[in-house]
C-alpha positions in Angstrom: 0.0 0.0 0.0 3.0 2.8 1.0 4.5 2.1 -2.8 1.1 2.4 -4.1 0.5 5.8 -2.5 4.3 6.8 -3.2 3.8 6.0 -7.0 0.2 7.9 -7.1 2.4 10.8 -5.4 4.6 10.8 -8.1 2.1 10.5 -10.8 0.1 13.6 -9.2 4.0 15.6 -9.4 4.6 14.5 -13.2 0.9 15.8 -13.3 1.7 18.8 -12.2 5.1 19.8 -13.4 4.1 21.4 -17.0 1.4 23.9 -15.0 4.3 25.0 -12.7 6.7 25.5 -15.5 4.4 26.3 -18.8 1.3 27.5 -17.5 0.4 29.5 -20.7 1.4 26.2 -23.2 -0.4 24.3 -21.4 -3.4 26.8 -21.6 -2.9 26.4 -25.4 -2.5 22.6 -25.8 -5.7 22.5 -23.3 -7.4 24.2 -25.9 -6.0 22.0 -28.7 -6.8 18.9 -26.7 -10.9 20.1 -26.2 -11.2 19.7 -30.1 -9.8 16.9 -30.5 -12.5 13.7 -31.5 -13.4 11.4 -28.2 -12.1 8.8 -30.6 -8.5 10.1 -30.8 -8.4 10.6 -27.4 -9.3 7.2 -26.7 -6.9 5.6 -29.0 -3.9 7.8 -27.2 -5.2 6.9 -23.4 -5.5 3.1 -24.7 -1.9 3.4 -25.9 -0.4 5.3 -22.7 -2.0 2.7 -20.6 -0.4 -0.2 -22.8 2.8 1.3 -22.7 2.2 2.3 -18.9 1.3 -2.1 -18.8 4.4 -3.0 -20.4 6.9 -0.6 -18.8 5.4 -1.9 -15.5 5.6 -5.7 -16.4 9.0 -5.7 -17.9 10.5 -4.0 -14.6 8.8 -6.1 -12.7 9.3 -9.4 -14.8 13.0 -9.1 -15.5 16.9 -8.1 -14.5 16.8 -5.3 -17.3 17.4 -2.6 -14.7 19.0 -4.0 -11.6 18.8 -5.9 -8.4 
C-alpha cells in the first residue's frame, strides 16, 4: 500500500510539473486537446496505458534494470 501511494504521489507531481513550468502552453494545448475527436483521445489513453502495462511488467518481470 506505501508504494502504491508513493507512485500515485509521483504520478500527481509528473501531473503537475508542466502547470508549474508552462502555464500559458499548457493553456494552449488544453485548448487544442478540447477539439480533439473522443475517438482520438481514446486511441492515445488506450496506448499510454499499454505502454504504462508494459513498462510496469517488464520492470517487474526481469533483470533489465538491476537488483
Amino acid at each position: 500500500m506505501k508504494l502504491l501511494l508513493l507512485l500515485v504521489g509521483m504520478v500527481f507531481i509528473l501531473e503537475g510539473l508542466p502547470y508549474v513550468a508552462f502555464p500559458e502552453a499548457m493553456r494552449g494545448w488544453l485548448a487544442k486537446l478540447s477539439q480533439t475527436p473522443a475517438g482520438h483521445l481514446r486511441v492515445i489513453g488506450l496506448v499510454v496505458m499499454i505502454g504504462g502495462f508494459l513498462l510496469c511488467w517488464v520492470v517487474q518481470r526481469t533483470d533489465l534494470f538491476g537488483e
